[in-house]
C-alpha positions as CSV (number, residue, x, y, z in Angstrom):
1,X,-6.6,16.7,29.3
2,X,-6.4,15.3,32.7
3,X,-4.6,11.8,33.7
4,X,-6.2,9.2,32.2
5,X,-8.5,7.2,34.1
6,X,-8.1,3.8,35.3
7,X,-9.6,1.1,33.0
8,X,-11.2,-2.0,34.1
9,X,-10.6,-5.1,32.4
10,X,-14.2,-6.8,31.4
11,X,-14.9,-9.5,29.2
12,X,-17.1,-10.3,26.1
13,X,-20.6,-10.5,28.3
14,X,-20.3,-7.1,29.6
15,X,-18.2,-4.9,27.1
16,X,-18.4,-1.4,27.9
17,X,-20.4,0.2,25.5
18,X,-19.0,3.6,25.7
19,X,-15.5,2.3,24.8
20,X,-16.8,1.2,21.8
21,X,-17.9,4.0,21.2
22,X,-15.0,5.8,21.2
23,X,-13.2,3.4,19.6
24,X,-15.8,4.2,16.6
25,X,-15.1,7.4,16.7
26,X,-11.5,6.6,15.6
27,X,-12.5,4.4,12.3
28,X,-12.5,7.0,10.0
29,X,-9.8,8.8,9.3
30,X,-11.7,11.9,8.4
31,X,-12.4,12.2,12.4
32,X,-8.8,13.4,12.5
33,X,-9.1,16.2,9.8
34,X,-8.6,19.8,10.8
35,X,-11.3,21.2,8.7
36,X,-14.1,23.8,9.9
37,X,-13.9,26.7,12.6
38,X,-10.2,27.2,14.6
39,X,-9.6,25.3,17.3
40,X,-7.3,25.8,20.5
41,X,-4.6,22.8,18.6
42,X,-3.4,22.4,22.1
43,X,-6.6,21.5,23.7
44,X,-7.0,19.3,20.6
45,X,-3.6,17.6,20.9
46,X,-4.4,17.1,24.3
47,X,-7.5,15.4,23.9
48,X,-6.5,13.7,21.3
49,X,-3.1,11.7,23.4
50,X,-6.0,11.0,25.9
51,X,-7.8,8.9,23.6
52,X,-5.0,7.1,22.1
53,X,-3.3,6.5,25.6
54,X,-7.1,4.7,26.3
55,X,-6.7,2.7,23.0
56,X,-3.4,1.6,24.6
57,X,-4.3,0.5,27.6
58,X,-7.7,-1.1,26.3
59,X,-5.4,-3.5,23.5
60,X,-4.8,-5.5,27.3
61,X,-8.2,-5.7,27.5
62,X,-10.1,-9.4,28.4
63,X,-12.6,-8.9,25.4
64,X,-11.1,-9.5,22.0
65,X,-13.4,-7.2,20.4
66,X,-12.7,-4.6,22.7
67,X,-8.4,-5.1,22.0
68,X,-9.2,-5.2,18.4
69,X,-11.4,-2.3,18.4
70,X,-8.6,-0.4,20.5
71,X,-6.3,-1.7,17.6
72,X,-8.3,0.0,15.0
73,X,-8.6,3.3,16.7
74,X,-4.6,3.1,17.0
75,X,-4.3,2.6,13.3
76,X,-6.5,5.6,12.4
77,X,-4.8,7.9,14.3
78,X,-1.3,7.1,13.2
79,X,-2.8,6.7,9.5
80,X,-3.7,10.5,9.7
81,X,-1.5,12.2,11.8
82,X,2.3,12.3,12.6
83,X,3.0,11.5,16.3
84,X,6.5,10.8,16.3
85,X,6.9,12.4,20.0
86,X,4.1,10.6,21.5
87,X,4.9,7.0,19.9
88,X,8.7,7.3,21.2
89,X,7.8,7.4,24.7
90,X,5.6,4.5,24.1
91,X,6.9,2.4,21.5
92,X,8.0,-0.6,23.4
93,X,4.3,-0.8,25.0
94,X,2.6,-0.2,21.5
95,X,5.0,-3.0,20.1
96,X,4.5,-5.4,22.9
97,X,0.6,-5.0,22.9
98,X,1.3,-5.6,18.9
99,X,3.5,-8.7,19.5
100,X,0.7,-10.0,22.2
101,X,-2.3,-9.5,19.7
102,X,-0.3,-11.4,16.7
103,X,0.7,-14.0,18.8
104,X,-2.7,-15.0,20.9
105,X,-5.7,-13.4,18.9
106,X,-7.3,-14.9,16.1
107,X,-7.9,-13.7,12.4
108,X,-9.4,-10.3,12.7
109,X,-7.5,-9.0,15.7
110,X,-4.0,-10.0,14.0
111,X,-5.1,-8.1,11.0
112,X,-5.4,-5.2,12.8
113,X,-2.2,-5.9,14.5
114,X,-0.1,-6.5,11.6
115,X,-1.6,-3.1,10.4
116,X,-1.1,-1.4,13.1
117,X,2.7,-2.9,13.6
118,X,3.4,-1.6,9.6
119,X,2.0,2.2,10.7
120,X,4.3,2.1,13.5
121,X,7.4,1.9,11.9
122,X,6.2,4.4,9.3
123,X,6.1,6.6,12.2
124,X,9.0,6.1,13.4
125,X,11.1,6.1,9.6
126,X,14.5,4.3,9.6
127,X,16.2,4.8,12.8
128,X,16.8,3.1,15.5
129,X,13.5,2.7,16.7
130,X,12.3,1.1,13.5
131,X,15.4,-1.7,14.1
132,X,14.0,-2.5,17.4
133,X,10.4,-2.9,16.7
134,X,11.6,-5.0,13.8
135,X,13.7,-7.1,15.7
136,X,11.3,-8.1,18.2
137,X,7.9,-8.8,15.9
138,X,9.7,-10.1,12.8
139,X,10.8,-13.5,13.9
140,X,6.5,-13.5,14.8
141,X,5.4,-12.3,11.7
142,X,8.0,-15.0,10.0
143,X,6.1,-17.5,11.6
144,X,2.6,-16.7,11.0
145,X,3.6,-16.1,7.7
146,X,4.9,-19.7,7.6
147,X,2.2,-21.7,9.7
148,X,-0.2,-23.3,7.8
149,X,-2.8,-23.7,10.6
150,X,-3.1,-20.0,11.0
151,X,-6.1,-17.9,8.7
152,X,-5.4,-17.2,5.6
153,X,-6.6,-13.4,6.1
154,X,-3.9,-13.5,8.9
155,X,-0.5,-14.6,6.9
156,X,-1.4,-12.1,4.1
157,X,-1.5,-9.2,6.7
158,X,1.6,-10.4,8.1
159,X,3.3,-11.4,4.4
160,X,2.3,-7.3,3.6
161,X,3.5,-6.2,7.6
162,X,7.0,-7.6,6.8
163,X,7.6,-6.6,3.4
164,X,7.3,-2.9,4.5
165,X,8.8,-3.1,7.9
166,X,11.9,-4.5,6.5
167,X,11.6,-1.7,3.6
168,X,12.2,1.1,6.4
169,X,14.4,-1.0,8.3
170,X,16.9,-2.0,5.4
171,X,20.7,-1.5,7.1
172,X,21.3,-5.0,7.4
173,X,21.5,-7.0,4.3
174,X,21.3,-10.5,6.0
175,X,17.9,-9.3,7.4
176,X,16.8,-8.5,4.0
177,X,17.6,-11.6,2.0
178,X,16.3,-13.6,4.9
179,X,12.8,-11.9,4.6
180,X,13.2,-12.1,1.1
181,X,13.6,-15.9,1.1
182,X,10.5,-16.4,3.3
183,X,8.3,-14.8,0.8
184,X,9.9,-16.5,-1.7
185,X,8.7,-19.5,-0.2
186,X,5.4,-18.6,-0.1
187,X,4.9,-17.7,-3.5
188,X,6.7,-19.9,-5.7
189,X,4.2,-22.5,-4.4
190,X,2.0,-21.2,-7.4
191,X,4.5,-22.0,-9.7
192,X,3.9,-25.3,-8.8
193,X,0.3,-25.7,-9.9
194,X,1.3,-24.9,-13.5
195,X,2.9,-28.5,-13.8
196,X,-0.1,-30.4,-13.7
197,X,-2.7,-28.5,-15.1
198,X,-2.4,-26.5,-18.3
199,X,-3.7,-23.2,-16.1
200,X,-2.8,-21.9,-12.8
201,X,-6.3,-22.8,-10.7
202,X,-7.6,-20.4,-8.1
203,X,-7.4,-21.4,-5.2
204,X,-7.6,-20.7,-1.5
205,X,-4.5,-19.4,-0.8
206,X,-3.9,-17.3,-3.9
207,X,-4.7,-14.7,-1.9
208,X,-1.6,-15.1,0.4
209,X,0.4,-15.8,-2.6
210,X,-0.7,-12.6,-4.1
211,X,0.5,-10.4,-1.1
212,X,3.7,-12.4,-0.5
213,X,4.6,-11.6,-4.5
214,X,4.1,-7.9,-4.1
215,X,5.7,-7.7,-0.3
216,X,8.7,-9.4,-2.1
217,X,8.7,-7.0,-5.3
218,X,8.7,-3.9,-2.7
219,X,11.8,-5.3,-1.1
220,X,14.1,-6.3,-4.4
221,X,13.7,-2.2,-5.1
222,X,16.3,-2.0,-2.6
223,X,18.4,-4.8,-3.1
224,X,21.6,-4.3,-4.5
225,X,22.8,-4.9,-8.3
226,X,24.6,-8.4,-8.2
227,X,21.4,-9.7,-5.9
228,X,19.3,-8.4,-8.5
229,X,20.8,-9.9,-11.2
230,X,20.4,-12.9,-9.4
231,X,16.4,-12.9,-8.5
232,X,15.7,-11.9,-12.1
233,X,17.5,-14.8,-13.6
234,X,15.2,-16.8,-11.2
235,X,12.1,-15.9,-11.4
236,X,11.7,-14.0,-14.8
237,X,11.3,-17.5,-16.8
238,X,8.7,-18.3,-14.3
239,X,6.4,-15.4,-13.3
240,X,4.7,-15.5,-16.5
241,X,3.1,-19.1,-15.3
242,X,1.2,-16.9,-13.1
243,X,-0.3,-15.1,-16.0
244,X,-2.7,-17.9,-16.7
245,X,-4.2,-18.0,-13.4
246,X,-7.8,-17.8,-13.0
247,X,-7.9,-15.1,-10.2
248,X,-7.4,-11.0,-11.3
249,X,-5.4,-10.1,-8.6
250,X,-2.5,-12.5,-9.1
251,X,-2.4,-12.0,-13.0
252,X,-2.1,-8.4,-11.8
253,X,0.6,-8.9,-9.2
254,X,2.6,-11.2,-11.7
255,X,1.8,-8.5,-15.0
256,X,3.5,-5.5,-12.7
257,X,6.0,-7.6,-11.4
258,X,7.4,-8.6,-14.6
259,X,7.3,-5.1,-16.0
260,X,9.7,-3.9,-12.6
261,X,11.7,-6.6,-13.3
262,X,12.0,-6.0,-16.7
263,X,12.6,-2.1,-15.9
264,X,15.5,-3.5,-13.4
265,X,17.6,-5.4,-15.7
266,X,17.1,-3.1,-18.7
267,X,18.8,-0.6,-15.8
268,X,21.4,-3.5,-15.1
269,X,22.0,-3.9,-18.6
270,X,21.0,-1.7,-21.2
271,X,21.4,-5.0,-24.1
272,X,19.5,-7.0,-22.0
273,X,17.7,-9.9,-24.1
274,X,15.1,-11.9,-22.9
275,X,14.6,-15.6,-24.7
276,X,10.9,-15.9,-25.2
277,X,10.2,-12.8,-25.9
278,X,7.5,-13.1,-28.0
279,X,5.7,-15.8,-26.3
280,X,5.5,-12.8,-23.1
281,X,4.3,-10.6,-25.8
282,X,1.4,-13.1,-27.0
283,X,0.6,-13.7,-23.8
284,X,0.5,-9.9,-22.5
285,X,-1.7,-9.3,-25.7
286,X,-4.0,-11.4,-25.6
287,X,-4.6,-10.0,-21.2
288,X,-4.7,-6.6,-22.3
289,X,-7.3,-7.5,-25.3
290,X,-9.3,-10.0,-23.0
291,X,-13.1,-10.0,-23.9
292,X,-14.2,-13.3,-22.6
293,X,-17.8,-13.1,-21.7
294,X,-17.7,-15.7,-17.9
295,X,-15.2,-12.3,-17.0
296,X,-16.8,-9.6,-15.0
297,X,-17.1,-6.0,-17.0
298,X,-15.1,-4.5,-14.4
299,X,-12.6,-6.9,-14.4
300,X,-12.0,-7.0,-17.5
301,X,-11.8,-3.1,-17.8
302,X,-8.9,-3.6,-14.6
303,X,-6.9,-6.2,-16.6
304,X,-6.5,-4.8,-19.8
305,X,-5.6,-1.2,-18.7
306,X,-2.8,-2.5,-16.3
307,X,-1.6,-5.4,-19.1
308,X,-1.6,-2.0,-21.8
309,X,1.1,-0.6,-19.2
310,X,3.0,-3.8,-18.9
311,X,3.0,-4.4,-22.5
312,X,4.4,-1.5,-22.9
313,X,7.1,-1.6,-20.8
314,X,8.1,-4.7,-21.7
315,X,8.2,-4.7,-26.0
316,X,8.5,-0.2,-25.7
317,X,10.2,0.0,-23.0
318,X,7.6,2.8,-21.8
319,X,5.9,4.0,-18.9
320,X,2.7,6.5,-18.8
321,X,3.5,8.8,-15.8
322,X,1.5,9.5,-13.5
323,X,1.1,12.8,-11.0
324,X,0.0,12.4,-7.4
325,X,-1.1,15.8,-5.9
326,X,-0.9,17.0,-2.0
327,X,-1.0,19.7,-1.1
328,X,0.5,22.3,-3.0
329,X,3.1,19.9,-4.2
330,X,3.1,17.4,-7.0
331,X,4.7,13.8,-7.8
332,X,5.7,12.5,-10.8
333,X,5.4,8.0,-10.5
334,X,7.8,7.7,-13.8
335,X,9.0,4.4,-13.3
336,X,7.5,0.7,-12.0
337,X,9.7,0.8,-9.2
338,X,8.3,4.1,-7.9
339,X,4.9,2.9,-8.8
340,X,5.2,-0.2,-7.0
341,X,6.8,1.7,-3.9
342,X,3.4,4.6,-4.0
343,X,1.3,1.3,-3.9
344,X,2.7,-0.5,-1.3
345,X,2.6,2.5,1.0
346,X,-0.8,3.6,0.0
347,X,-2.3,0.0,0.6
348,X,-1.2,0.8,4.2
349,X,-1.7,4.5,4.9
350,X,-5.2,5.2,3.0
351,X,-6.9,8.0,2.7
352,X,-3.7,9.7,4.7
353,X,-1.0,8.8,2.3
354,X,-1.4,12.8,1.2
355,X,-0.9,13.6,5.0
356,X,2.3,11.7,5.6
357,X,3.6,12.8,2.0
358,X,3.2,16.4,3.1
359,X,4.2,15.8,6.7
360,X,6.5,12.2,7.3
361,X,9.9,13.1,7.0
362,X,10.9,9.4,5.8
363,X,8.2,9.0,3.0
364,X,9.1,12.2,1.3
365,X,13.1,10.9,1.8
366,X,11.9,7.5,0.0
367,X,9.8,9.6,-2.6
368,X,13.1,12.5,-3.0
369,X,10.8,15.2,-2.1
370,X,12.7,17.0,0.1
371,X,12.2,18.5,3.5
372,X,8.5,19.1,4.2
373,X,7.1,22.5,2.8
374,X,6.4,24.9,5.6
375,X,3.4,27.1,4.7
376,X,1.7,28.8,7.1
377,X,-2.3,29.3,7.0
378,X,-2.4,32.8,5.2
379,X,-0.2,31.4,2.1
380,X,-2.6,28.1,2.0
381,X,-5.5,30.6,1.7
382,X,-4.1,33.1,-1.1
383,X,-3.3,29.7,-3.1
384,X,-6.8,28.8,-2.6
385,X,-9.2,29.6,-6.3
386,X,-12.2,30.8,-5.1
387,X,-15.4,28.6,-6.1
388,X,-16.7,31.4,-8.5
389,X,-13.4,31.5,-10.5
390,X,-13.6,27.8,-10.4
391,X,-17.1,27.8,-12.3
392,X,-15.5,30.9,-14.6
393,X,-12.8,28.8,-15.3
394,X,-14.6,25.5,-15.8
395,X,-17.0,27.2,-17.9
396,X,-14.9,28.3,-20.1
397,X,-12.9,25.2,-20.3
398,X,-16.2,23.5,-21.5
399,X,-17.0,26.7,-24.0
400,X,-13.6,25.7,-25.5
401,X,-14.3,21.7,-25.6
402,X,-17.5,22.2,-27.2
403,X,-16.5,24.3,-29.9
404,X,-13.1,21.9,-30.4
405,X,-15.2,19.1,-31.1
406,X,-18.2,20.6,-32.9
407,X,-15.3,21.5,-35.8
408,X,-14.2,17.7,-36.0
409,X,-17.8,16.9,-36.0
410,X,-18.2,19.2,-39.3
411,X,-14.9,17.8,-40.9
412,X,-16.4,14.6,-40.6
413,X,-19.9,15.7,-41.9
414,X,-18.0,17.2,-45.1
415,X,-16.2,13.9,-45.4
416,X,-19.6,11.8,-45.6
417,X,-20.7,14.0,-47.7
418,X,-18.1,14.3,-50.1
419,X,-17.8,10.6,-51.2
């Protein structure tokens, strides 16, 4: 790894069409995977800060698809590796090029850039660092979020960017009910529709509505009791307007943010009573038995396996836990706030949201995991099950299956044949 070379600006008629190449190379995360015959890691590291200090220098660039390519290279590398010591020398450039893109590109490129802004403060968990980044592209983000000329692809990127950036950075409580209260403002604006028509109607900014309802779900996880208390008595009469909506995602979003905030005042108050409780129920029935024929198969197969959750959360006060594997650790989701937390974080990070929960010091923190597990590669490979004891095992597994159900089948036969 020598010093990096000096780039030359160019514009859209004559991009450079080995930087987009290597900008490719960086949109898959899988690129960064340390699979296959050792390496020298050094060289490797090396190489690898070469590239990304390119991808900095080319988010300057003239040609917008060249900056937003750079952007997307940036986000794959900090989606699938930890590079805490390289970002900290840089930040302040990384979040500058960030602010720049969010501010002056168009749809696309501030996509990327609210992505990549979210990824960076991952990185840099909830110091210092994280405080300043925030403080410089929040008031931005705000404003996208808020301007109704900009695309509506680019205020839900930023709606999402905010809602996590202020989740790391949450040591000033002002901050927090002030980003709070601009994505309340964003979507209440569906409740709205519900006074004129007997449905919520899909329409084009559902989208943004839908993100700006999960952004602020993420950050009421955090909020304190009494503030709590307060948001629930708010909103919980009126979320389940947003049931009747035509689009999937936002009876989604609305379904799992009832259950959380049913979860949270049951935790607030264990005699907690909710008024129209059986209308919810009727209405959270009905989703989770839908079988109306204009509905796609797969949606329909989505919307009543989530509504069966929040049904039961809501009348059982239940939640089927799930287990997340990385590793050769394990993570029990047993609640809907940790659930809504694994989401948020995995919407961002991808395919390397195993990564950072093995490696990223402030996601295991968030997610109590502890420190991360030190293992060196001669443990890793004794923990290993060899493929043939995995086809012994799986064999006999399906020996012990077929058997199993070949006795109900002759129960059943006997049954039939008794009456």
């Amino acid at each position: 790894g020598g010093q990096p070379r000096n780039v030359q600006p160019f514009s859209d008629e004559d991009a450079s069409i080995e930087t987009m190449s290597h900008c490719s190379g960086f949109s898959d995360p899988a690129s960064f995977t340390e699979d296959g015959p050792e390496v020298d890691e050094e060289a490797t590291q090396e190489d690898l800060e070469y590239k990304l200090k390119g991808f900095i220098d080319l988010t300057l660039d003239k040609s917008a698809k060249t900056r937003q390519a750079a952007l997307e290279g940036l986000k794959s590398a900090f989606s699938s590796k930890i590079l805490y010591e390289f970002i900290m020398e840089r930040r302040m450039t990384v979040t500058d090029s960030i602010e720049r893109c969010i501010k002056k590109g168009k749809s696309d490129e501030q996509c990327a850039a609210a992505g990549l802004a979210c990824l960076l403060c991952v990185q840099m968990g909830s110091g210092i660092e994280s405080e300043e980044i925030f403080k410089t592209l929040g008031p931005v983000l705000k404003k996208i979020v808020c301007d109704g000329t900009a695309s509506i692809q680019a205020r839900q990127a930023c709606a999402t960017c905010l809602g996590i950036c202020c989740f790391i950075v949450t040591d000033d409580i002002t901050e927090l009910y002030s980003t709070m209260e601009c994505l309340e403002n964003i979507f209440t604006k569906a409740y709205q529709r519900d006074r004129d028509t007997n449905g919520v109607s899909s329409t084009h900014n559902t989208v943004l509505h839908v993100s700006a309802l999960l952004a602020w779900t993420l950050l009421l996880t955090i909020c304190p009791m009494n503030e709590v208390k307060k948001k629930i008595e708010m909103h919980l009469r009126k979320l389940p307007s947003l049931l009747s909506c035509d689009d999937l995602n936002m009876r989604i979003a609305a379904g799992e943010t009832l259950a959380l905030l049913f979860e949270l005042a049951r935790e607030t108050d264990a005699d907690f009573f909710y008024e129209d409780m059986d209308l919810l129920t009727e209405k959270l029935r009905a989703l989770a038995t839908d079988g109306n024929k204009h509905r796609a198969k797969v949606d329909k197969r989505k919307q009543r396996s989530v509504f069966r959750d929040v049904l039961r959360a809501v009348e059982e006060r239940d939640f089927p836990t799930e287990m997340v594997k990385f590793g050769p650790e394990r993570m029990y989701i047993d609640s809907w706030v940790k659930k809504q937390t694994y989401e948020a974080f995995k919407e961002i990070l991808g395919s390397g949201m195993q990564y950072h929960l093995q490696s990223n010091d402030f996601l295991r923190n968030v997610f109590e995991l502890g420190p991360p597990v030190m293992l060196d590669a001669a443990t890793l490979k004794t923990m290993k099950i060899s493929r043939f004891e995995r086809h012994l095992y799986n064999s006999a597994a399906f020996k012990a299956r077929t058997k199993a159900r070949s006795k109900c089948r002759d129960k059943r036969a006997d049954v039939g044949e008794f009456f």
